[in-house]
C-alpha positions in Angstrom: -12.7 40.9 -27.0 -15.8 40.4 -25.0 -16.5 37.1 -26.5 -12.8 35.7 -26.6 -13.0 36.9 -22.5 -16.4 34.7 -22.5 -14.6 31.4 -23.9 -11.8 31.7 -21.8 -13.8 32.0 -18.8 -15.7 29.1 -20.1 -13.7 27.0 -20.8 -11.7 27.4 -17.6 -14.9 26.4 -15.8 -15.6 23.2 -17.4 -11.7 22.2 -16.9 -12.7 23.2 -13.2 -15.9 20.7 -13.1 -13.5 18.0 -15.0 -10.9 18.3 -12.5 -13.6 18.5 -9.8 -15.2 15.6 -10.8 -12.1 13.0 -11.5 -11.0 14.0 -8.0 -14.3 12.7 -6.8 -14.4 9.5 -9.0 -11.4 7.9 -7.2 -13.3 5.3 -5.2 -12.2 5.0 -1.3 -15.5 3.9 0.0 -18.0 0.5 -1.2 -21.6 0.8 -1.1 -24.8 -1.2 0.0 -27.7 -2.2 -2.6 -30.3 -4.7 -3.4 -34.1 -4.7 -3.8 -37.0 -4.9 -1.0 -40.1 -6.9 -1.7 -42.7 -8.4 0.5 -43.6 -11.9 0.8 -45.3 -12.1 -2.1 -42.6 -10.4 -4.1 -44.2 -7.3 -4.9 -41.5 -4.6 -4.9 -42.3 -1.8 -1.5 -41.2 1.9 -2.6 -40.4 4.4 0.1 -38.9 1.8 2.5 -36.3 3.9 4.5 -32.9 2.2 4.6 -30.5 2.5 6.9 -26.8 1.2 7.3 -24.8 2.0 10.5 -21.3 2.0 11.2 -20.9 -0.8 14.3 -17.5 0.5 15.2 -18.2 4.7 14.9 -21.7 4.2 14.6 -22.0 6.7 11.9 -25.1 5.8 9.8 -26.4 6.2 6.5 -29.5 6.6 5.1 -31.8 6.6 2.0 -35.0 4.6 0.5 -35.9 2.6 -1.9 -37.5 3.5 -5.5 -40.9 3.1 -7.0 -39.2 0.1 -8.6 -38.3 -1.2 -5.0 -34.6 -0.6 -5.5 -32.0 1.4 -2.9 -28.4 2.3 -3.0 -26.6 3.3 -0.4 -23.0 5.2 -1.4 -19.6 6.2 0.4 -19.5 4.1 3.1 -16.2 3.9 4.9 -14.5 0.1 4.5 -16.2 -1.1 7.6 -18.6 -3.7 9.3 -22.6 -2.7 9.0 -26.1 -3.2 10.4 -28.4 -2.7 7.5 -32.3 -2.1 8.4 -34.9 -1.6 6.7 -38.2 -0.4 8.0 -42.3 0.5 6.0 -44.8 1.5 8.6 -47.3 -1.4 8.5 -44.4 -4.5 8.1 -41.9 -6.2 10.0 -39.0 -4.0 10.0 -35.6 -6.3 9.4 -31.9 -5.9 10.4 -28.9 -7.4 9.0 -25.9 -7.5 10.9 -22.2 -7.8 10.0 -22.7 -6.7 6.7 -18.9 -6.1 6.2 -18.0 -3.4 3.6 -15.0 -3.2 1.4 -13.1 -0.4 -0.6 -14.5 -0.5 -4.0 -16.9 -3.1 -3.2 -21.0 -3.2 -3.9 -22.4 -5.6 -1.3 -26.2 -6.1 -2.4 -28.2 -7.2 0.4 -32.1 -7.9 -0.5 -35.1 -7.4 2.0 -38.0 -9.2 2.3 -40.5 -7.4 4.6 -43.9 -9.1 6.2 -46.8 -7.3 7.2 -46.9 -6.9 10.4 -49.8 -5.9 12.8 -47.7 -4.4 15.6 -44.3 -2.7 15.1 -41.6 -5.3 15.5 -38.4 -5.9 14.0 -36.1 -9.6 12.5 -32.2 -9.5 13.3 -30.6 -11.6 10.8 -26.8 -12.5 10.9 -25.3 -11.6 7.2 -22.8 -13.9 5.7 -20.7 -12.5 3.6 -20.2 -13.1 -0.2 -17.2 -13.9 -2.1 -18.2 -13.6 -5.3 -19.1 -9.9 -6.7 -22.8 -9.9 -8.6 -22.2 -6.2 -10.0 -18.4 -6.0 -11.0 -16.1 -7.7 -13.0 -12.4 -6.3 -12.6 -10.3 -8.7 -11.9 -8.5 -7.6 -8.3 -7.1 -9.0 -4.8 -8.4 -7.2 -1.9 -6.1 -7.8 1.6 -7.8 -6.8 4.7 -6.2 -5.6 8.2 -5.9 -9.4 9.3 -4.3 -10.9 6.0 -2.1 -7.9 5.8 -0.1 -8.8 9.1 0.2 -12.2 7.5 1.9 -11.2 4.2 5.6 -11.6 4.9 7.4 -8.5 4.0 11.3 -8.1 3.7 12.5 -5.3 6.7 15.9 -4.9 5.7 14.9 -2.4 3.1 15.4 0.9 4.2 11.5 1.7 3.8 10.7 -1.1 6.1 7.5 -3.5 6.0 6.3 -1.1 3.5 2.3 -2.2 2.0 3.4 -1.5 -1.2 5.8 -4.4 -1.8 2.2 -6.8 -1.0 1.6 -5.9 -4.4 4.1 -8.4 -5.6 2.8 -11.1 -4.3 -1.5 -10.5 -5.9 -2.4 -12.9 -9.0 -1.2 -11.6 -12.2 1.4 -9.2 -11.0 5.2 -10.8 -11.8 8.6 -8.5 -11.0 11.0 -7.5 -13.2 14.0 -8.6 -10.8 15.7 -6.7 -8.1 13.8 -5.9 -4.6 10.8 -4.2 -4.5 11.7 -0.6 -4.0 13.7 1.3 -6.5 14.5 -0.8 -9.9 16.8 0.2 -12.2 14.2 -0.7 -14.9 16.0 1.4 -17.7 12.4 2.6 -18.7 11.2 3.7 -15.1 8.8 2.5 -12.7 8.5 0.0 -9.7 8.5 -4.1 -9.8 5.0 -4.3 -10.1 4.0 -5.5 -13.7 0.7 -7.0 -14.0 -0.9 -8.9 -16.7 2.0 -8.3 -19.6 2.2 -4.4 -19.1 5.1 -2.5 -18.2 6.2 -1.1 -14.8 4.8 2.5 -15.8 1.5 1.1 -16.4 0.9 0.8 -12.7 -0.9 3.4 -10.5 0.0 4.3 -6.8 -3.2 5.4 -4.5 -3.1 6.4 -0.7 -6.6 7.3 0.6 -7.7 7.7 -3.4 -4.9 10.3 -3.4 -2.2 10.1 -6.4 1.0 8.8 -4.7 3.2 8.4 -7.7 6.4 9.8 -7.7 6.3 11.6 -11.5 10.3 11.0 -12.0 9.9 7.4 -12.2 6.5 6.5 -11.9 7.0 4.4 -9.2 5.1 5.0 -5.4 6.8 8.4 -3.8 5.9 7.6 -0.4 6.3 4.3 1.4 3.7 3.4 3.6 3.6 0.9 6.8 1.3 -2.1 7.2 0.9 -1.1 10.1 -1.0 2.0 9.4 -3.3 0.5 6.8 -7.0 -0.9 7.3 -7.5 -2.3 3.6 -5.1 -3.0 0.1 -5.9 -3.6 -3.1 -4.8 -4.6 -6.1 -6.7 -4.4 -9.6 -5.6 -5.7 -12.2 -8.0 -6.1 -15.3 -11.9 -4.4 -16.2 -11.6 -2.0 -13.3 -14.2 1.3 -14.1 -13.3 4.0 -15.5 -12.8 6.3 -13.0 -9.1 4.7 -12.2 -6.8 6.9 -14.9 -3.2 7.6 -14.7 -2.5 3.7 -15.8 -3.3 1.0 -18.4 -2.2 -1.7 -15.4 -2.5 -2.6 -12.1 -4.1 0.2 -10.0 -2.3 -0.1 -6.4 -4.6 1.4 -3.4 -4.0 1.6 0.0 -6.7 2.9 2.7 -5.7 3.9 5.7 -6.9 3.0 9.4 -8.6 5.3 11.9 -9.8 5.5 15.1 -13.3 4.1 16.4 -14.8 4.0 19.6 -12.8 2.1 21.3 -9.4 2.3 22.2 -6.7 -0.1 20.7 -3.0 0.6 19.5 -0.5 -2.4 18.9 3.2 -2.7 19.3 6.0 -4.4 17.3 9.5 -5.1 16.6 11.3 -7.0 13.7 14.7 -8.3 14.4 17.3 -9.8 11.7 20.6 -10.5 12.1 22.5 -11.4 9.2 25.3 -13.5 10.5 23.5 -15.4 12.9 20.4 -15.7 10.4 22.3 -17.2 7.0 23.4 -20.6 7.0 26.7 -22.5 5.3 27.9 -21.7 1.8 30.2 -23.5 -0.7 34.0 -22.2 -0.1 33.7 -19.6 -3.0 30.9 -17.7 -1.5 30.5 -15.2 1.5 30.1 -17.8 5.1 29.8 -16.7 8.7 32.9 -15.5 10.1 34.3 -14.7 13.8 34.7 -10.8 15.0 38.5 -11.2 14.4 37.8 -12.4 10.5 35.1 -9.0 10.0 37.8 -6.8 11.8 40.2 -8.0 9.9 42.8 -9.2 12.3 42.1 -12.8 10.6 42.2 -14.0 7.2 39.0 -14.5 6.3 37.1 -17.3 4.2 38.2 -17.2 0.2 34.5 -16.1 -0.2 34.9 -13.4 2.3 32.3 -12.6 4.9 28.8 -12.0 5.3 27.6 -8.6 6.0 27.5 -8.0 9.3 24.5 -5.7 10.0 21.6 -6.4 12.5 18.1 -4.7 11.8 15.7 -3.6 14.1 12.3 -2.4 13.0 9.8 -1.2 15.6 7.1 1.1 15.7 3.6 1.6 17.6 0.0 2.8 16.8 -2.8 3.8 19.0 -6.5 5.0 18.2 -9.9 6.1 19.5 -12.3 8.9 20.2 -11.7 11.9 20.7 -15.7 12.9 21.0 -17.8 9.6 21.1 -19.2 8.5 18.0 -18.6 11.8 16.3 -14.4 12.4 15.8 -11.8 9.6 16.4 -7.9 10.2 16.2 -5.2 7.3 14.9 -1.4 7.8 15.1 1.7 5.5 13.7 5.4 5.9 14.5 7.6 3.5 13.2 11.5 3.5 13.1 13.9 1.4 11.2 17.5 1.3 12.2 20.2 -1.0 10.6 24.1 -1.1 12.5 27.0 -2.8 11.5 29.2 -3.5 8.4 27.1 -4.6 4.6 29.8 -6.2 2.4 30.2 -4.8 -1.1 31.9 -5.8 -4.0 32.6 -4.7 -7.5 34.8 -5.6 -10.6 38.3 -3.1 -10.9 41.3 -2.9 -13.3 44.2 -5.3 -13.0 48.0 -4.0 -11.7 48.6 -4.7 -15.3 46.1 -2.6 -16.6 46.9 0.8 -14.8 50.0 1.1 -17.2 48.5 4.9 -18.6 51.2 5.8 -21.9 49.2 8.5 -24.1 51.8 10.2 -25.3 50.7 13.2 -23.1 51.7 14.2 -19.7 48.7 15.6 -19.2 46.4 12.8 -20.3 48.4 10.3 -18.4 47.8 12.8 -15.6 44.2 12.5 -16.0 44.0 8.5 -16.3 45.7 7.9 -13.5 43.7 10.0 -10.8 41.0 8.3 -12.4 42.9 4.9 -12.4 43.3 5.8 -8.6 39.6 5.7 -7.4 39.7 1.8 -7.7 41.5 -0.5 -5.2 43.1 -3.2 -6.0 41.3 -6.6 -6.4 42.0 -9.1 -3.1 39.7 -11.9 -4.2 41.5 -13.4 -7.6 39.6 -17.0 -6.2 36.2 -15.5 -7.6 37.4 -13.2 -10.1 40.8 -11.4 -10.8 39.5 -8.4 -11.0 37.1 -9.0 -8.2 37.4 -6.3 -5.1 35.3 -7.6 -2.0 35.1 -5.1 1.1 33.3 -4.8 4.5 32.0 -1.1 5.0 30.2 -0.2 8.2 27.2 1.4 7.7 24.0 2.9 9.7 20.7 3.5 8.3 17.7 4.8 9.5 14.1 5.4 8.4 11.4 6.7 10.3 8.0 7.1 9.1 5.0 9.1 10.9 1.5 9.1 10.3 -1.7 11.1 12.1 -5.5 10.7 10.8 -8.7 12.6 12.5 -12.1 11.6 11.3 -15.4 12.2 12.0 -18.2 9.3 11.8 -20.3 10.5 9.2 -17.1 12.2 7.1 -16.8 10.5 3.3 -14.6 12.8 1.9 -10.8 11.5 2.5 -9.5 12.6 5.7 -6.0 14.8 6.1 -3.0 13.1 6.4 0.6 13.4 7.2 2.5 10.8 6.2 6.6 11.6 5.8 9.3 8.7 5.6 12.8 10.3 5.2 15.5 9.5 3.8 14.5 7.4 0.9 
């Protein structure tokens, strides 16, 4: 009994560590390396390193090994200044070392001696090309990201995920990018030949896969997002869940400075579509949508206007120690969305099966469908305008602290779906 107690106990531990240590693996941060040599190339052990946050000016530090090598881990997605400094050379400084999620920047040093204390700024350019890795991937950063044009009428607005789409490698199924009716499952991203489950939803290195379908459960603004990314092929091991694309989003936060932004995306859909052949939906006047008119043989555009807007703001809360960030955005959609669908003929309601009670039953289902009223597209085609109203309104908070590399809390809601 003792010993069966002892294996239990056991092996609940180790299942512990395992779940302890893939929660860890799941990369939100990039790191710094390289080698330091002096000018004869000689490798220098012990040189401390050093690599500084320029926007919370948390820093980072460690040294370099008897081999001359140094590696500096979890560093936030940021911009750097990277010193190094050996009593008896001439300390060195790069700046605008700029840091990426999943990313290993190596950054070489070489020192000179130096007979008084004195220290080179050099301005870093950075590298597109990746020395230490070879997934394949697409990184967007906060800049490119407002760039990407993202449909709005969707009811989860300019939601980060749908970027996805648009990466190398990554095709879509059909339909828009939020829910598809896939028959198997899973969103519209499908990268490199696999299937729509294959693809793995991240928010801040947290899961955010919705386990019914295996698409994202929780849509999430470009507007409160610093960094995307999108691997696709030879990523490491620590990414599980999926044999495709691995989808990551990492969220913005405050620094120490204050900044915020505000926006508003406007569409309307009858003054925005232009002329159509007779046998397809065209602009029409109030009367013609009201219908107190007889409107085109095609019918009528939707008529819905859609306003997105939203606001964030950030900064310290303590000065290069704990910054706050906050999001609100709202997305409301007015007005009438045509819809149309295929129902029996007058001919085909005729219900004889011999039963009073099955003809009963027929015909209060028979009943459901209208009529058809456009026999110029289809005879059985029905076409209606039906006013609707929807909203979505998505929050999001985030406190961190300079030196924090552990991801930070979040609330992030979007309702309805």
């Amino acid at each position: 009994m003792t010993s069966d107690l002892f294996r239990v106990r056991a092996l609940a531990l180790v299942m512990l560590l395992g779940v302890a240590g893939s929660a860890r693996a799941q990369v939100i941060t990039g790191t710094v390396e390289g080698r330091v040599t002096d000018s004869q190339g000689a490798v220098l052990p012990g040189v401390a390193m050093t690599a500084v946050n320029t926007a919370t000016k948390g820093m980072f530090a460690g040294t370099t090994t008897s081999e001359g090598l140094y590696r500096l881990t979890f560093l936030p997605p940021a911009t750097y200044e990277i010193k190094a400094e050996l009593s008896g050379f001439r300390g060195e400084m790069r700046q605008g070392v700029v840091v990426r999620v999943n990313d290993a920047v190596v950054v070489d040093f070489t020192l000179a001696i130096a007979s008084v204390s004195e220290t080179i700024t050099v301005q870093a350019t950075a590298s597109s090309v990746q020395v230490t890795r070879s997934e394949l991937k697409r990184t967007y950063d906060e800049a490119t990201l407002q760039e990407v044009p993202l449909g709005t009428a969707d009811a989860v607005g300019r939601n980060v995920y749908g970027v996805a789409t648009k990466a190398p490698g990554v095709t879509t199924p059909g339909g828009r990018f939020g829910r598809a009716f896939l028959g198997s499952g899973g969103g519209n991203v499908v990268a490199n030949g696999t299937t729509a489950r294959s693809t793995n939803y991240e928010l801040d290195g947290i899961s955010n896969v919705d386990p019914e379908d295996n698409d994202y459960r929780t849509p999430v603004s470009v507007e409160a997002v610093r960094e995307f990314e999108v691997l696709t092929a030879n990523y490491n091991a620590e990414f599980g869940r999926a044999g495709g694309a691995q989808v990551r989003a990492i969220s913005k936060s405050g620094t120490n400075l204050f900044h915020g932004s505000a926006s508003e995306y406007f569409y309307d859909n009858q003054r925005f579509q232009s002329e159509a052949t007779e046998v397809q939906a065209r602009r029409c006047t109030a009367d013609q949508i009201a219908g107190l008119a007889t409107a085109p043989a095609g019918g009528c555009f939707g008529d819905f206007r859609t306003n997105l807007y939203g606001a964030t703001a950030g900064g310290p809360i303590v000065s290069d120690r704990l910054f706050y960030f906050a999001m609100f955005e709202n997305n409301v959609r007015r007005g009438t969305n045509a819809s149309t669908g295929t129902v029996p003929l007058a001919s085909e309601r005729t219900v004889n099966t011999g039963s009073a009670a099955g003809n009963q039953i027929i015909n209060e289902w028979l009943a459901l469908y209208p009529m058809p009223n456009r026999p110029e597209i289809n005879p059985r085609r029905y076409q209606a305008n039906d006013f609707r109203r929807r909203r979505s309104a998505s929050f999001a908070s985030d406190t961190r602290t300079a030196v924090s590399s552990s991801p930070p809390k979040r609330d992030s809601r979007t309702f309805p779906r």
